[in-house]
N, C-alpha and C positions, 0 to 999 in steps of 0.2 A: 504494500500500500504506500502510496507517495507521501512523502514526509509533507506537502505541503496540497493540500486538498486542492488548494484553491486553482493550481495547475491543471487538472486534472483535465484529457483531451476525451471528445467521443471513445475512441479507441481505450484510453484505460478506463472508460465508464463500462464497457462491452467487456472487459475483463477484470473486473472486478465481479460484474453481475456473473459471469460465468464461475467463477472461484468462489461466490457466495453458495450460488446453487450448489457446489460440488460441497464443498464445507457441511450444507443442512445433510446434504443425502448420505456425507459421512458421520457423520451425528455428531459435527462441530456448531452445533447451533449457536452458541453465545456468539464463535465468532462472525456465521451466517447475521446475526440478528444486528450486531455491529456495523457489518460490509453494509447491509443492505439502509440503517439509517442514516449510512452516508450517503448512499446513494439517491436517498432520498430528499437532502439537501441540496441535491443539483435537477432532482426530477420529481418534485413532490407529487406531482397528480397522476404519476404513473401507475395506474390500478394493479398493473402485475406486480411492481413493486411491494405495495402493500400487500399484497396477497402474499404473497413470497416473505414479506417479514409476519404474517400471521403463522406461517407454516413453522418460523422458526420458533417463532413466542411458544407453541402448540409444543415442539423438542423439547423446549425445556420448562413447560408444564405452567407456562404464563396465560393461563386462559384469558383472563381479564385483558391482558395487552395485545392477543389472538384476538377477542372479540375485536376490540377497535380498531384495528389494520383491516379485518377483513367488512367492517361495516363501511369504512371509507373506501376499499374496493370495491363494493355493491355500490355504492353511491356514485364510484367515479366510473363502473362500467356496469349499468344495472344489469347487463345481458351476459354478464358470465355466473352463470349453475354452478362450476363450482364455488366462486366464493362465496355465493349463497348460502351453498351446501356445509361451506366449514364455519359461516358466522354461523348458523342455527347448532353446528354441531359447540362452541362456543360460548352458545347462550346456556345450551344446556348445562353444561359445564362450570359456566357460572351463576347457576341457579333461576334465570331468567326465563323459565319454561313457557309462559305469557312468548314471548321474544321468538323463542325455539319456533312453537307452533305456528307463529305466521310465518317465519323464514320458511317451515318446510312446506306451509301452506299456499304462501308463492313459488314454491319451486314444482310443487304436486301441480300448481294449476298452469307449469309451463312447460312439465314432463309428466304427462300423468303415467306412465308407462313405467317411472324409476321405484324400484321393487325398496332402493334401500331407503330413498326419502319416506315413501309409505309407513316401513316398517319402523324408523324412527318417526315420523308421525305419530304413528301408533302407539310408540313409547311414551312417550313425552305428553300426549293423552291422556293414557293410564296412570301416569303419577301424577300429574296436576286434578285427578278426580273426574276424570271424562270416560267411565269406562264404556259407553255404548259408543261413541268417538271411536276409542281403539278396537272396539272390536268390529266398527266398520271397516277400517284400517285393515287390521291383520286380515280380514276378509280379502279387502281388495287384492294383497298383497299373494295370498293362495289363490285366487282367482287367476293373477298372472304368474305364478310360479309354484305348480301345487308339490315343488321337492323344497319349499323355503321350512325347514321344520321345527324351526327358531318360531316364527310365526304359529305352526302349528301349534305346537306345547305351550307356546302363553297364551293363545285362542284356548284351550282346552282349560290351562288354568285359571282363566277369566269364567267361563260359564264354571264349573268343580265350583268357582268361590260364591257365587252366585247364586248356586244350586241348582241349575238348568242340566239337569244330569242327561237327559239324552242329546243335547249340543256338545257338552263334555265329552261324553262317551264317543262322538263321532269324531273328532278330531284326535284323540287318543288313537280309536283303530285307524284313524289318516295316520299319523305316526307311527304303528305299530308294523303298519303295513309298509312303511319303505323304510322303519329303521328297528327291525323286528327282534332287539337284543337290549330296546329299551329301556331300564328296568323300569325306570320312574314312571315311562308312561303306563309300564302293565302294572305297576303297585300302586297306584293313583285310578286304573280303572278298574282294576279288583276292588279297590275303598269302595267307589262310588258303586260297586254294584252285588256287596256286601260277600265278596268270597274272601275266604281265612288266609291269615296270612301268621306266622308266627314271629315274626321279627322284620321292621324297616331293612329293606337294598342300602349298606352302605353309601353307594354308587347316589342313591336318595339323596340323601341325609346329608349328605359333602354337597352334593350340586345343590340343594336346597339354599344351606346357607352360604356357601360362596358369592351365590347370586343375590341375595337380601343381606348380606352383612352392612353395605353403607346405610341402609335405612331400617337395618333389624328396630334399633332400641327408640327411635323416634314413632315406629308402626307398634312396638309393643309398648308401651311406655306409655307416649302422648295418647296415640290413636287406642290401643283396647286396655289402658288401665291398668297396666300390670306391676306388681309389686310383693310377685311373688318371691324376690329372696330375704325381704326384709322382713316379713310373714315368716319364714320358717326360720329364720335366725329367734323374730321373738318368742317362735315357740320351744326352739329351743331353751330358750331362757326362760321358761316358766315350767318347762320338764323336770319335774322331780329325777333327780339323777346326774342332772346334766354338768358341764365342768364350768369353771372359768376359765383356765386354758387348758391351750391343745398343742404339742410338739410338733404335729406333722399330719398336712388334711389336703384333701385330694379332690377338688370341684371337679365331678365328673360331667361330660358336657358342659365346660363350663362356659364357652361361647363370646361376647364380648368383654367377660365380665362382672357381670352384672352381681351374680352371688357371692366374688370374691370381697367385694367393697364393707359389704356386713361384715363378715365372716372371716377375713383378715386379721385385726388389732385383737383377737384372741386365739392365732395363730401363730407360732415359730416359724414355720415353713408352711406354705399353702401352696401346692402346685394345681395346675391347670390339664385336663386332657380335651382335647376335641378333633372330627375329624375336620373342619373347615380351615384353610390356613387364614384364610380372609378373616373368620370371625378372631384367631390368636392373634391378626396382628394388632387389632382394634382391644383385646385382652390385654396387651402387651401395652397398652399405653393406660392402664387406669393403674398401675405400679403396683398390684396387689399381689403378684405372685413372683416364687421363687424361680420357677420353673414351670416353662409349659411344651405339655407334648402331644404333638399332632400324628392321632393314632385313634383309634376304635377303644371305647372303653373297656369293652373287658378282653383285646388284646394287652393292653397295657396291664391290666389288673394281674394278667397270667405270667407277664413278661418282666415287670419292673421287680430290682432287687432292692427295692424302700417300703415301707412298711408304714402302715398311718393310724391315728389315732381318733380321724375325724373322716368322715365323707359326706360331701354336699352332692345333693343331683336334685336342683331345680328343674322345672317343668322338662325334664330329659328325658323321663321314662314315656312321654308320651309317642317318644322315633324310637324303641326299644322294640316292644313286644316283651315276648317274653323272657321273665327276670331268672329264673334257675339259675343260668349259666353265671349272670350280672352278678346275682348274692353269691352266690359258690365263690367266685374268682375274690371278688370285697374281703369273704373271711378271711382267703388267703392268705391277702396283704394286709391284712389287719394287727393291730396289736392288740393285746388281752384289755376287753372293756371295752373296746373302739366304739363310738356312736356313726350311725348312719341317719342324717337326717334327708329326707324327700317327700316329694308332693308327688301326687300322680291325678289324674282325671277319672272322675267316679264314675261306674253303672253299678246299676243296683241289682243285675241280674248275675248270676255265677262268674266265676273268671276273668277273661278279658276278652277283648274286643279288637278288631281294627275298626274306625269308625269313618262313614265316608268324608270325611275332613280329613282323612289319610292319616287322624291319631290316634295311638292306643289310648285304651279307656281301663280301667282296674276295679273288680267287686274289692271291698275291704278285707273279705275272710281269701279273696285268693293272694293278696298281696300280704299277707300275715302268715299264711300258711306256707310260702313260698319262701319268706325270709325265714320262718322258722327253721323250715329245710337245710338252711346252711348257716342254721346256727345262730340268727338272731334276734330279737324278743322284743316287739312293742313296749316303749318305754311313753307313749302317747300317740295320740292322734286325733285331730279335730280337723272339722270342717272347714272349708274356704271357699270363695270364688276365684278362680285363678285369675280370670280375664273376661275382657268383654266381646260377647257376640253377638254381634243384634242389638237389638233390646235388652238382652240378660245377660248373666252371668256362666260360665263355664261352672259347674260345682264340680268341685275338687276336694283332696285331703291333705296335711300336711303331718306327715309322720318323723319319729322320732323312736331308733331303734338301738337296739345294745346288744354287740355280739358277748352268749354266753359260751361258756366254756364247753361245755359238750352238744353240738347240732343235735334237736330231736325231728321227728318223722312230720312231714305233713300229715294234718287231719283230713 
């Protein structure tokens, strides 16, 4: 770059812009983003300019200074789709979903044929609270592309939430049918159409919350009311039994967090398991644990050479199924006395349940009978609402248990 700008001929303006572009595409963006606001001081309305420094802001993760290059792009060339295309992706980004949806709204209405503008349409929709929006969306969107199957399994999970079970139902066997090793979508249409299942797909349960971990605690929290760790922390604290502290306690499921926060400041060591890395990284920033590890809970329980004194498993057991295996592997790594506190979601008929919400449900004598089997004894249990749905309440339990020294027999 010339030591004195102010020199600068056509020809090293043409090579500069060429050494920017090469810079972004090798993922030198600071100094792409650089080149190009110089260049900008000699050709400020030049729309590809800005577009090209939105692309580099977008490298190094500057949405907000991405948006405003590429809106003065559209402004200074309204007829180019793409920077249309990267301001709405921009808006989103910066929270501007109002913003998003007309950008993709003018691009829909000057490409109506573009399968990805649609399908982000349809995003951007659905989270600003427009769910018949998007589900006209992802329609259009299999309409011109019926292998997009991104599209399908959110159309599917739009009606499943909805309760429109035979729209659910059809777009699951769309998916099932050209990607037939599904699991989610077959353990999502077995829910809905009430066949047994004994334990959530892994494969579930990870792709579940990977994909909701930025707006898990905002959709559970704000939107359905939940406050179920702080609930079973007080019930711990009113359990005859119970300790002041604990050397070493093991949040099974533990997710972003949430139960560590309680249940922490009466721990030595609290470690974290989950399968989502997404929900450990957002775990990893509330500084409650010692250690967390991204694994299947009762592989860890079989595998880990520590041993605990405490286990938390908020609203977890509802991706579980069945607990045999769960308490078996808990005594394992248990130390002598260990409490296990957990909630689970009630039915009032025998056993358990997969329920077409795709969550397990628990009778109280199978979830007592079950932890007996491997050894552990109701130390309390009381009713709760977990969360809200609808109009109502989820009813739930919030339990508190004490491994004894010799496991006896299920009744």
């Amino acid at each position: 770059m010339p030591a004195n700008p102010t020199t600068l001929s056509g020809h090293d303006l043409n090579r500069l812009f060429g050494e920017a572009c090469a810079a972004r595409e090798a993922d030198r963006c600071a100094e792409a983003r650089d080149t190009f606001l110089l260049l900008l001081d000699y050709l400020p309305d030049a729309a590809l300019l800005h577009a090209q420094l939105g692309l580099a802001n977008i490298g190094l993760g500057a949405y907000d200074r991405a948006r405003d290059a590429f809106a003065r792009a559209v402004e200074l060339a309204p007829a180019d789709s793409s920077a249309l295309f990267n301001l709405a992706l921009c808006q989103k980004q910066t929270g501007d979903l109002d913003g998003a949806i007309a950008s993709y709204g003018r691009l829909h209405a000057r490409t109506p044929e573009d399968t990805d503008c649609l399908y982000n349409l349809a995003g951007c929709s659905r989270e600003s609270g427009d769910p018949d929006r998007a589900i006209t969306c992802y329609r259009a969107v299999l309409a011109l592309d019926e292998h997009h199957l991104a599209a399908a399994a959110t159309l599917a999970h739009l009606h499943h939430g909805r309760g429109e079970v035979d729209q659910a139902a059809r777009w699951y066997h769309h998916l099932l049918a050209r990607r037939p090793g599904d699991e989610a979508a077959r353990y999502l249409l077995d829910a809905l159409t009430g066949a047994h299942h004994d334990n959530a797909p892994e494969s579930y349960v990870r792709g579940l919350f990977d994909s909701c971990a930025a707006s898990f605690e905002q959709t559970l929290v704000t939107d359905l009311g939940y406050d179920n760790p702080a609930e079973l922390h007080a019930c711990l604290q009113r359990c005859p039994g119970h300790h002041q502290h604990y050397a070493h306690g093991l949040d099974l499921g533990c997710g972003t967090g949430l139960s560590g926060l309680p249940f922490a400041p009466q721990v030595d060591l609290l470690d974290g398991v989950d399968l989502s890395v997404n929900m450990l990284a957002l775990a990893r920033d509330k500084g409650c644990y010692a250690t967390l590890h991204t694994d299947s809970i009762s592989h860890h329980l079989r595998t880990t050479a520590d041993t605990y004194d405490l286990f938390i498993a908020t609203d977890v057991f509802i991706y579980i199924g069945d607990l045999r295996e769960l308490f078996a592997a808990a005594a394992a790594a248990a130390r002598p006395g260990a409490l296990f506190c957990c909630s689970t979601e009630r039915r009032e008929a025998a056993g358990f349940e997969l329920r077409a919400t795709g969550r397990f449900a628990y009778s109280r004598d199978y979830l007592q009978d079950t932890a007996a089997a491997a050894g552990w004894r109701v130390l309390t249990v009381e009713p709760t609402g977990l969360r809200r749905e609808g109009d109502t309440r989820i009813e739930g339990d919030l339990w508190v248990l004490r491994l004894d020294t010799i496991p006896v027999e299920a009744g």
